[in-house]
ROTI-583660 format. One record per residue (C-alpha): residue number from 0; residue in one letter; x, y, z. Coordinates in nm, 3 decimals, padded with zeros to 5 digits. Layout:
N
ATOM, NUM, A, X, Y, Z $
...
% end
This chain:
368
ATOM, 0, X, 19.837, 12.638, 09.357 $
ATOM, 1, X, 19.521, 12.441, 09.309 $
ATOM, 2, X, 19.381, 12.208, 09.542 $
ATOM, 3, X, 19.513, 11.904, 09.394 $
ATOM, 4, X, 19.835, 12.084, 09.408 $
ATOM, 5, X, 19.807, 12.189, 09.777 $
ATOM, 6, X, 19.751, 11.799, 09.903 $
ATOM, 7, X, 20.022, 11.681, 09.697 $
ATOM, 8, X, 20.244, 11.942, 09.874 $
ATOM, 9, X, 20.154, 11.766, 10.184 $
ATOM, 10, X, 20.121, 11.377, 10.054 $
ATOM, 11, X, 20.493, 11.389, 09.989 $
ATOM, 12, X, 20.641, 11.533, 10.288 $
ATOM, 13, X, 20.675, 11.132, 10.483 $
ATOM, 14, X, 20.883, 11.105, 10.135 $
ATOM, 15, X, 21.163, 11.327, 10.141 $
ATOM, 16, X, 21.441, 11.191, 09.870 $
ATOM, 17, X, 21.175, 11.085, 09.602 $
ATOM, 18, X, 21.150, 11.239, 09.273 $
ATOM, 19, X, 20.948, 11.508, 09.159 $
ATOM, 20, X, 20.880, 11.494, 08.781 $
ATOM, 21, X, 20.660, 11.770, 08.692 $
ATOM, 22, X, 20.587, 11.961, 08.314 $
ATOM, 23, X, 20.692, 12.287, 08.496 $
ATOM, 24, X, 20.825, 12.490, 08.712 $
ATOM, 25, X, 20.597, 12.708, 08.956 $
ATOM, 26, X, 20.494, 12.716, 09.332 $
ATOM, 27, X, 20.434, 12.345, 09.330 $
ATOM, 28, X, 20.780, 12.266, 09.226 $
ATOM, 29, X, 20.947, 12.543, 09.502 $
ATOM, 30, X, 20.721, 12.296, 09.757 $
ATOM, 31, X, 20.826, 12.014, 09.672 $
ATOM, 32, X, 21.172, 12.120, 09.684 $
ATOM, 33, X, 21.072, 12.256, 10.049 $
ATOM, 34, X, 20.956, 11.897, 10.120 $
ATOM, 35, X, 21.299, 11.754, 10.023 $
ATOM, 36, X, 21.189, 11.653, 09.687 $
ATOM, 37, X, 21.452, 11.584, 09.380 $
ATOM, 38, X, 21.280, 11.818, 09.097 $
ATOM, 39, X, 21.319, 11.661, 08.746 $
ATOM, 40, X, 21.136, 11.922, 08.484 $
ATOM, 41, X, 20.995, 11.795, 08.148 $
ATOM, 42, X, 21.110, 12.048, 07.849 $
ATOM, 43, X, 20.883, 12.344, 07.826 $
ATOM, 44, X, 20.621, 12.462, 07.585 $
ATOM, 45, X, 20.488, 12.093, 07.550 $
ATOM, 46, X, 20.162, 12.266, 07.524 $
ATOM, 47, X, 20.009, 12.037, 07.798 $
ATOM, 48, X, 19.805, 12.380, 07.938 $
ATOM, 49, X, 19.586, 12.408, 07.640 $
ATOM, 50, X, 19.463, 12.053, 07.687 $
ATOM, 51, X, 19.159, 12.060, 07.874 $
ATOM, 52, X, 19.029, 11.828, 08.073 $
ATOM, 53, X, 18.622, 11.864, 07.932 $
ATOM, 54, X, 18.778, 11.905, 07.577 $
ATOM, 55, X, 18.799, 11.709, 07.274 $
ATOM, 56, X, 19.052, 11.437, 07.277 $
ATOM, 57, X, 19.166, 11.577, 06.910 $
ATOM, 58, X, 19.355, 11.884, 07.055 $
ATOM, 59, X, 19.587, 11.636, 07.131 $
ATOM, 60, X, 19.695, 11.555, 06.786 $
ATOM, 61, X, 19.907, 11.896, 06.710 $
ATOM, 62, X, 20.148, 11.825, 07.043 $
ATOM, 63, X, 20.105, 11.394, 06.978 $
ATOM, 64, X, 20.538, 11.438, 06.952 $
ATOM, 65, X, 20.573, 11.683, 07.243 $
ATOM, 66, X, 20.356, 11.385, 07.418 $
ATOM, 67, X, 20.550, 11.133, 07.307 $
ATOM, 68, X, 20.871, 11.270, 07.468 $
ATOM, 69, X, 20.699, 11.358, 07.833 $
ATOM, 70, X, 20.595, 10.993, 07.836 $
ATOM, 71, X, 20.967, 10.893, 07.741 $
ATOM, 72, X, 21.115, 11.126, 07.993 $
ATOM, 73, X, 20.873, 10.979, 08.209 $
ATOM, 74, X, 20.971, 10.638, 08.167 $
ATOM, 75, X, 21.311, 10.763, 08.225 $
ATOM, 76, X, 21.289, 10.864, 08.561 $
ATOM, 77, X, 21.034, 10.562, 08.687 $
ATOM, 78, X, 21.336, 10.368, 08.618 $
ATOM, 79, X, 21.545, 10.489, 08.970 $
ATOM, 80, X, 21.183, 10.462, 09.151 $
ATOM, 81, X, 20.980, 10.187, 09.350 $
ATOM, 82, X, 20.629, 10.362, 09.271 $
ATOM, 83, X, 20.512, 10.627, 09.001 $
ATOM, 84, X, 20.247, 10.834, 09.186 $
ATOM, 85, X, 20.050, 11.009, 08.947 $
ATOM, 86, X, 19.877, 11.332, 09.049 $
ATOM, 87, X, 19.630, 11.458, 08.799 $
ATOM, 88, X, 19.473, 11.315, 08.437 $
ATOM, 89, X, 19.702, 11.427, 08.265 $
ATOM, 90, X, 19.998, 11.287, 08.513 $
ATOM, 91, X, 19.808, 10.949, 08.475 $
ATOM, 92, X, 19.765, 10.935, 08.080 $
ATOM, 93, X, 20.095, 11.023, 08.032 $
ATOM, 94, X, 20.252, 10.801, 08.298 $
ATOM, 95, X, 20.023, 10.475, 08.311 $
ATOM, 96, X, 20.222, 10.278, 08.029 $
ATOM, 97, X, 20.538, 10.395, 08.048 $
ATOM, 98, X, 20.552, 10.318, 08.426 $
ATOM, 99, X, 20.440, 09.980, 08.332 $
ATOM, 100, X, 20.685, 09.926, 08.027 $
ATOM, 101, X, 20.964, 09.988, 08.280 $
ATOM, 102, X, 20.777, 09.719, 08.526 $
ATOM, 103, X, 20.666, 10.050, 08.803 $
ATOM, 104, X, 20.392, 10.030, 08.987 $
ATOM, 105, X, 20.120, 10.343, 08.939 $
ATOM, 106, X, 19.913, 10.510, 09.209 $
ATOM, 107, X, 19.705, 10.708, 09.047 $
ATOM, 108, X, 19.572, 10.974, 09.292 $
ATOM, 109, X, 19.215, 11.066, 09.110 $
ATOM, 110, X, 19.091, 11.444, 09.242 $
ATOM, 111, X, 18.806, 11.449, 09.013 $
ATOM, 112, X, 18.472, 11.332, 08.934 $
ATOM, 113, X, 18.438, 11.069, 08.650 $
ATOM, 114, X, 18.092, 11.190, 08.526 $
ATOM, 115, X, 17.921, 11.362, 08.229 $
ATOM, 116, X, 17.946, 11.697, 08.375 $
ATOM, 117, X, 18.296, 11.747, 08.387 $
ATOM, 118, X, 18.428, 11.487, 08.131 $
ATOM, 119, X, 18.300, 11.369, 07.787 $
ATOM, 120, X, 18.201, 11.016, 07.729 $
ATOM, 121, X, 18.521, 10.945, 07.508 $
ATOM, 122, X, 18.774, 11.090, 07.771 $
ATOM, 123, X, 18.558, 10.864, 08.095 $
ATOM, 124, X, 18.609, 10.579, 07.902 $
ATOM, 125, X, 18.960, 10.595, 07.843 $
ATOM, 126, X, 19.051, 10.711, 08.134 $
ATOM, 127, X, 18.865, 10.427, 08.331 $
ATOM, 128, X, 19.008, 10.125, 08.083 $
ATOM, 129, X, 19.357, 10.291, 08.100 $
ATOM, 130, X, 19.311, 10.253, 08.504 $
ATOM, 131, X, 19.173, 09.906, 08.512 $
ATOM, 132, X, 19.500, 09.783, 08.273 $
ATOM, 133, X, 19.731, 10.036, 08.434 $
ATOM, 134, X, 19.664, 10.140, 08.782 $
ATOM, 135, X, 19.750, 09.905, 09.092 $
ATOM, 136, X, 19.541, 10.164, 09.304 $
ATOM, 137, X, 19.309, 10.461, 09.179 $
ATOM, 138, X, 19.263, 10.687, 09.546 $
ATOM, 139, X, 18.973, 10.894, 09.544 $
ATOM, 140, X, 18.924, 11.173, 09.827 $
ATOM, 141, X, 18.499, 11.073, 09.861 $
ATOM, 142, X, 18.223, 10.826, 09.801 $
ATOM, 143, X, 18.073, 11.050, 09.559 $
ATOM, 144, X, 18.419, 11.070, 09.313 $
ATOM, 145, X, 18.438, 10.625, 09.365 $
ATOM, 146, X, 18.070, 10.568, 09.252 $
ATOM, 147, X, 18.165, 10.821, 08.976 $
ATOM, 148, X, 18.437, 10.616, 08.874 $
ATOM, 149, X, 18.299, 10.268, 08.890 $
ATOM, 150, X, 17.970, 10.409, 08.716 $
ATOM, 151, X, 18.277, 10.497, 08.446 $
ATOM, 152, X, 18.338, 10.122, 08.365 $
ATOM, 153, X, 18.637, 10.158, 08.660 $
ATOM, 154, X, 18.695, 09.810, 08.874 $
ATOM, 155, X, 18.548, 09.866, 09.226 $
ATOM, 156, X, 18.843, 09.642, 09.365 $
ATOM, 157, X, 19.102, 09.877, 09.207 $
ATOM, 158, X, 18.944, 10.222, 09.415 $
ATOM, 159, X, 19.083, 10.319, 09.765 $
ATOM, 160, X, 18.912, 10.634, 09.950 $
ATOM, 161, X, 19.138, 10.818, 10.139 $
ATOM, 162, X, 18.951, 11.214, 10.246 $
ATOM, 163, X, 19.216, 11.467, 10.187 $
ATOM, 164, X, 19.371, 11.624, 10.531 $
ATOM, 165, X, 19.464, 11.942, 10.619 $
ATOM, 166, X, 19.602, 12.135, 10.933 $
ATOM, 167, X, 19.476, 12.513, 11.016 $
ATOM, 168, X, 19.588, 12.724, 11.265 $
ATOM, 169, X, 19.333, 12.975, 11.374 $
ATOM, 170, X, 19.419, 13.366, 11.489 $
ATOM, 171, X, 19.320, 13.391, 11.783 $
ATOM, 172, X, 19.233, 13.743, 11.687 $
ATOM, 173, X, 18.859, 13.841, 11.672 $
ATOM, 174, X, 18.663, 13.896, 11.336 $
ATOM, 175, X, 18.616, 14.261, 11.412 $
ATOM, 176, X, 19.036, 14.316, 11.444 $
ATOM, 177, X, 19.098, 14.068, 11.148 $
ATOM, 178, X, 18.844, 14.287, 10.924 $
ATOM, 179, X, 19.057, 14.581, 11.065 $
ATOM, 180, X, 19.373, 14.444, 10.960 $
ATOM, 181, X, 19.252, 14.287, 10.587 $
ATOM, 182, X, 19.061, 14.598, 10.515 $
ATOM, 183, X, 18.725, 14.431, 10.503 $
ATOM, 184, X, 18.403, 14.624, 10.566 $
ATOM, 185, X, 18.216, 14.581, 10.891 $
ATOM, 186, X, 17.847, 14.397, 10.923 $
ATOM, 187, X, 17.697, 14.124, 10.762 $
ATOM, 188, X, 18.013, 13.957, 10.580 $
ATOM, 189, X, 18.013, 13.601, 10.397 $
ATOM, 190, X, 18.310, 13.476, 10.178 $
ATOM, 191, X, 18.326, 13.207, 09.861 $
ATOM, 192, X, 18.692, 13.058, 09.803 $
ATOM, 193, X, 18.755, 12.888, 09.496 $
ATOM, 194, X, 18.896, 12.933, 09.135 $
ATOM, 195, X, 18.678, 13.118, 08.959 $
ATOM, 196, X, 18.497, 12.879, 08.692 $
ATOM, 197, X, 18.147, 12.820, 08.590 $
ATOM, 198, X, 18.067, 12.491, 08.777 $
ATOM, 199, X, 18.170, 12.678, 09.135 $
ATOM, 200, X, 17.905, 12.871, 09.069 $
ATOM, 201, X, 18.002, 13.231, 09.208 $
ATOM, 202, X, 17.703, 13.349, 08.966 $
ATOM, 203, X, 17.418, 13.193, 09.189 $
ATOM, 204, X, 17.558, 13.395, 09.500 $
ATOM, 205, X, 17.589, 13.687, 09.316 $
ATOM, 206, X, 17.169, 13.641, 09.236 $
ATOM, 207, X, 17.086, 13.535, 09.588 $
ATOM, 208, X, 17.324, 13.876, 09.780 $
ATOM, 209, X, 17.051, 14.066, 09.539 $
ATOM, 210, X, 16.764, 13.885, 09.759 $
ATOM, 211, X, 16.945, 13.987, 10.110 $
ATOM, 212, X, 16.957, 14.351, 10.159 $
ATOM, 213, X, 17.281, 14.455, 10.331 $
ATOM, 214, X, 17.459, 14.108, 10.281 $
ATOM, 215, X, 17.813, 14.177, 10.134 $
ATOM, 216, X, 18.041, 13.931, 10.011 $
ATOM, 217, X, 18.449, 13.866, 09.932 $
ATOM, 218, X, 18.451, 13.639, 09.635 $
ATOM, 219, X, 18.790, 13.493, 09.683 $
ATOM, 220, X, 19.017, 13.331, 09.396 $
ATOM, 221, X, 19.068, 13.404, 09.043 $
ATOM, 222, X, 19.035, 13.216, 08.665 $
ATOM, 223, X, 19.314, 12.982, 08.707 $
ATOM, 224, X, 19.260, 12.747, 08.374 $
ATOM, 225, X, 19.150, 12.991, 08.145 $
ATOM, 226, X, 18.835, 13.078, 08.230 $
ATOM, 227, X, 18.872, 13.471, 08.224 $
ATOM, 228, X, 18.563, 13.546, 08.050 $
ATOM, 229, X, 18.333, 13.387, 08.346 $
ATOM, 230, X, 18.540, 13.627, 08.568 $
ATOM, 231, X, 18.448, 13.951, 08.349 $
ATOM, 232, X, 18.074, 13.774, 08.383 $
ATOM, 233, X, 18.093, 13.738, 08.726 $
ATOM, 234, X, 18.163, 14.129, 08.764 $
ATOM, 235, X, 17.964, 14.247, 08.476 $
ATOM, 236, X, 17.669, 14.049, 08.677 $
ATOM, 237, X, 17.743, 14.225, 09.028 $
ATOM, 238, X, 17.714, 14.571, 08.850 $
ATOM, 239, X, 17.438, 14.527, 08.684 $
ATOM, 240, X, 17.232, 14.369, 08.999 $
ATOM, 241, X, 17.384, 14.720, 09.137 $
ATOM, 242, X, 17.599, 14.495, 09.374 $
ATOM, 243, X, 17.940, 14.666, 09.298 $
ATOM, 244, X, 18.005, 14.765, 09.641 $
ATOM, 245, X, 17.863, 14.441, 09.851 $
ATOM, 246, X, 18.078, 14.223, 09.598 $
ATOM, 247, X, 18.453, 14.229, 09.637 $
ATOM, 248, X, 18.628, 14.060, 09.459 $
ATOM, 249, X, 18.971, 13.962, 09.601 $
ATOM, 250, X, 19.151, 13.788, 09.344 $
ATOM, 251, X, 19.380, 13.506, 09.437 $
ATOM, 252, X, 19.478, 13.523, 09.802 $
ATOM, 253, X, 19.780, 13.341, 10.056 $
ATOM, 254, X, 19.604, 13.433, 10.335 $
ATOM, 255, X, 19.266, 13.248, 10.291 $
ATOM, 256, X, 19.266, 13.107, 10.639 $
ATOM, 257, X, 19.274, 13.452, 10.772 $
ATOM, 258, X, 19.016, 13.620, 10.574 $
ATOM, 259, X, 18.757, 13.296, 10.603 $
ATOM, 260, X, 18.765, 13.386, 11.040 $
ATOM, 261, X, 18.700, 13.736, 10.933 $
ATOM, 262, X, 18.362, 13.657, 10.768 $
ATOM, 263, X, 18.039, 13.525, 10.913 $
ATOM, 264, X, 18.018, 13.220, 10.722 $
ATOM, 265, X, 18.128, 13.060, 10.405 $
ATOM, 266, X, 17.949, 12.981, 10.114 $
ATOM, 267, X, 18.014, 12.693, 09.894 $
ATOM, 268, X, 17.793, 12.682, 09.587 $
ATOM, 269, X, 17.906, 12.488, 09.306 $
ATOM, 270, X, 17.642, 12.394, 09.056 $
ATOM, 271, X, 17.777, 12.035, 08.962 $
ATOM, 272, X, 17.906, 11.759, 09.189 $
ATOM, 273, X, 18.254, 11.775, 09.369 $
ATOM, 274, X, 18.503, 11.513, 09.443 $
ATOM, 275, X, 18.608, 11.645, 09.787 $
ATOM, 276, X, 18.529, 12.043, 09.841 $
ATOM, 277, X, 18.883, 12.127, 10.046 $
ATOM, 278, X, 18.720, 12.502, 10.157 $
ATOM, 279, X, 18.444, 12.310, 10.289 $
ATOM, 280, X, 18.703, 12.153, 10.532 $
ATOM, 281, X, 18.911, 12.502, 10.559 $
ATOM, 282, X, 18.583, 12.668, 10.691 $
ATOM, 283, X, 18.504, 12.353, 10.953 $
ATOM, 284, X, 18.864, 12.358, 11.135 $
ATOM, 285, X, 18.833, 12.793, 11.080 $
ATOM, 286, X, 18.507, 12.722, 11.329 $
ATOM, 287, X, 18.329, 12.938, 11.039 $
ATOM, 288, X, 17.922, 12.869, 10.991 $
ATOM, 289, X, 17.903, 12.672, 10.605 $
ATOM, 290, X, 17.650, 12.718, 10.357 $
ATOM, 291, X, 17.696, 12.425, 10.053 $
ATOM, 292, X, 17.545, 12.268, 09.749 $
ATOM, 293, X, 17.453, 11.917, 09.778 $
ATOM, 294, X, 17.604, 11.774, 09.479 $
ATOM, 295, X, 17.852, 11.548, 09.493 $
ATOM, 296, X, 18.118, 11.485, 09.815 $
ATOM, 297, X, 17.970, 11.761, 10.003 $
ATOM, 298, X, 17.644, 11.643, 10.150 $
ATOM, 299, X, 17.954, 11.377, 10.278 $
ATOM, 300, X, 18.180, 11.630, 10.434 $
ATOM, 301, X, 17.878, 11.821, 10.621 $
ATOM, 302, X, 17.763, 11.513, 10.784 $
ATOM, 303, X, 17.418, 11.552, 10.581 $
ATOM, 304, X, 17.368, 11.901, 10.715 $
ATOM, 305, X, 17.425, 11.819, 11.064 $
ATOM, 306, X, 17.739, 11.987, 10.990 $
ATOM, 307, X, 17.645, 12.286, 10.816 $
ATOM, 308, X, 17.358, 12.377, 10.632 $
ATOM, 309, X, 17.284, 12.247, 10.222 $
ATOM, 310, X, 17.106, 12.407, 09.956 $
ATOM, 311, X, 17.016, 12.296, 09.637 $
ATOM, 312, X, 17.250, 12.358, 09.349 $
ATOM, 313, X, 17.160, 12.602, 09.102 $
ATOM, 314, X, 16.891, 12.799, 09.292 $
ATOM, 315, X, 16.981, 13.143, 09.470 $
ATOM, 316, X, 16.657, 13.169, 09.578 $
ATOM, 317, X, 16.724, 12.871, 09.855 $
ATOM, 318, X, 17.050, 13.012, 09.882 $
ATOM, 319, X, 16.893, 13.391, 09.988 $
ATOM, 320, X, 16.674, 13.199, 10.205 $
ATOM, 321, X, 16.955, 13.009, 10.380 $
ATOM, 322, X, 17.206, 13.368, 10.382 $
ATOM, 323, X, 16.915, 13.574, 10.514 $
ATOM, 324, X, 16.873, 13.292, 10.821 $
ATOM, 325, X, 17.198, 13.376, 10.893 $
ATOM, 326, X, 17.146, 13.759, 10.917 $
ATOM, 327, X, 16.866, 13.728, 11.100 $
ATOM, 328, X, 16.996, 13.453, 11.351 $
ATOM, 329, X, 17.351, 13.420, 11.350 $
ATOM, 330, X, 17.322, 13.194, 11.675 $
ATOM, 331, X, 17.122, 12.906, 11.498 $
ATOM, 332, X, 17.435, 12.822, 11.325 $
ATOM, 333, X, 17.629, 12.771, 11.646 $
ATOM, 334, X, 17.564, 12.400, 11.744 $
ATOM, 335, X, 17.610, 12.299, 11.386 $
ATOM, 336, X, 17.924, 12.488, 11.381 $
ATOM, 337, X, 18.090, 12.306, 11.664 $
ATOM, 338, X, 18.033, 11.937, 11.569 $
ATOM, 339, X, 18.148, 12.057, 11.208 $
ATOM, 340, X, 18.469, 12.139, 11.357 $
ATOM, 341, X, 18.479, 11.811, 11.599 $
ATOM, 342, X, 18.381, 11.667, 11.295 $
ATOM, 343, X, 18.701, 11.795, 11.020 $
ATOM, 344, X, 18.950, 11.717, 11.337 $
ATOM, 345, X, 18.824, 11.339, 11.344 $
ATOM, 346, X, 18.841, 11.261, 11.017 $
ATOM, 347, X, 18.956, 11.549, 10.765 $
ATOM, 348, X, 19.337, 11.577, 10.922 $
ATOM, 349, X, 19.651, 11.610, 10.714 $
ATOM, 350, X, 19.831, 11.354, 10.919 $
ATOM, 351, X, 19.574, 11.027, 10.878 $
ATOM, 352, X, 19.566, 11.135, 10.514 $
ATOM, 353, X, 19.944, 11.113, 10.529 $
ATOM, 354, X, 19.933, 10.755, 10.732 $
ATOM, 355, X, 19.627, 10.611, 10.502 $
ATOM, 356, X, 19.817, 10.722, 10.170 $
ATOM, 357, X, 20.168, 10.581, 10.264 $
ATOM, 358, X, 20.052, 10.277, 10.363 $
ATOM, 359, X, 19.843, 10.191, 10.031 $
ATOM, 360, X, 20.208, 10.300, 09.887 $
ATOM, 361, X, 20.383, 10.016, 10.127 $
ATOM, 362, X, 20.113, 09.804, 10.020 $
ATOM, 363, X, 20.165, 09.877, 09.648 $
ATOM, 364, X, 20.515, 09.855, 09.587 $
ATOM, 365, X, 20.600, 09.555, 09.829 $
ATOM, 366, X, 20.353, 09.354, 09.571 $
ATOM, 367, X, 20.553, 09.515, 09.280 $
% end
């Protein structure tokens, strides 16, 4: 499941009875049918996976039918509901005027940043018109993903920032007998979770580890939209930096909690802005030392730095110089480490996202 996945498995469980319309079936589905959740599934092969979200609007002219009867099936099932809640761009395109031919409400629940590196001009356009005609509420997770939209052409009045939440229970075993356990080597550890794609930037930790001798590294998640030749990069690049053995790559994991209190810190290095960063949260409440990029929601998150420490995107060299501080002086992380997990309790917790979002829902459909 993907992160925009994972808080909509925990936005919907206040709403237990609501409908579930989704183009197919998976993990999501199986927890959203945990949650209580009627599952309605749209008719398969629609070809919805080979749209991408930083392609050309034209590769949606071979499936323009197959589109056609989502957003009819769509319409359908907005019919029986208050509220359509859309989850992703796609959920939103597809969803914005048939929820409003049947006279629904739509929520449209934005995880992404509206700018020119991760969207063409074409696609930020329509996306932020279709909003301002569409939309009664577009909820962002950050400051840095509503300036992104409004600098789209979206209406300021029409954004609502709500952090995403998350609870995490820690072991309360030690790193040393959680290494033991996962099978992870001893000394110097640090750990990057996240799919594996060009703009999270895996590549610029594999260049700084070469800059910090006896550093290794679990690299944590795997290509989930297609992007399996930046994976064969990614370990193509480790061998020949001779970093086969202090790079390990995991794959995609259910037991990232675990393995993030096994390591000494977590690095977060995407090379173009994010809308929220969830593992930047997962690592606070772990009680695990962060290393990010400033770009985007993160400088946000970390409290500036005061809540972990922030590189520059794009330059291992600042990131070697940050990872070898951490050899060197694991103990100049602690104070930072403690208000970042004071910090993720306050204001990063799965139940005030729950309590912010249904109320903007209360809000929406007793206008409706």
């Amino acid at each position: 499941m993907s992160g925009a996945e994972l808080v909509l498995r925990d936005v919907v469980r206040p709403w237990p009875g609501s409908t579930a319309y989704l183009f197919e079936d998976g993990n999501l589905a199986q927890a959203l049918r945990d949650a209580g959740l009627t599952i309605r599934l749209a008719r398969r092969g629609t070809g919805l996976s080979g749209l991408r979200r930083d392609g050309s609007v034209l590769r949606a002219l071979p499936v323009l039918g197959q589109l056609a009867g989502l957003a009819l099936g769509i319409a359908r099932a907005a019919r029986g509901c208050d509220l359509v809640y859309a989850n992703s761009q796609k959920a939103f395109l597809l969803a914005a005027l048939p929820a409003r031919l049947v006279g629904r409400p739509v929520i449209w629940h934005l995880h992404d940043i509206l700018d020119g590196a991760h969207f063409g001009r074409t696609q930020r356009i329509v996306q932020a018109r279709l909003a301002n005609l569409c939309a009664a509420k577009v909820i962002v997770p950050s400051r840095a993903a509503a300036e992104a939209f409004v600098a789209a052409g979206g209406r300021p009045d029409r954004v609502a920032i709500v952090p995403n939440g998350l609870d995490l229970d820690r072991d309360p075993r030690s790193p040393a007998e959680l290494r033991a356990e996962l099978g992870l080597p001893t000394g110097p550890l640090v750990g990057v979770f996240s799919r594996l794609a060009p703009w999270k930037g895996q590549d610029v930790v594999i260049d700084a580890l070469a800059e910090v001798p006896g550093l290794r590294c679990i690299v944590v998640g795997s290509a989930l939209f297609g992007e399996d030749a930046y994976a064969a990069e990614l370990h193509a690049r480790a061998a020949a930096r001779g970093l086969s053995s202090r790079v390990l790559f995991l794959g995609q994991r259910s037991d990232v909690p675990r393995l993030m209190q096994a390591v000494d810190a977590v690095v977060h290095p995407s090379v173009d802005p994010e809308p929220f960063g969830r593992t930047l949260v997962e690592a606070m409440l772990a009680g695990i030392p962060v290393i990010g990029t400033d770009a985007g929601a993160s400088a946000e998150i970390l409290d500036g730095g005061a809540a972990g420490t922030l590189v520059p995107p794009r330059r291992p060299d600042r990131l070697a110089e940050a990872l070898a501080e951490l050899v060197a002086d694991p103990g100049a992380f602690a104070a930072r480490t403690r208000h970042a997990r004071d910090r993720a309790l306050a204001l990063y917790g799965a139940a005030g996202m729950q309590a912010a979002l249904a109320k903007l829902i209360h809000e929406t459909a007793a206008r409706a």
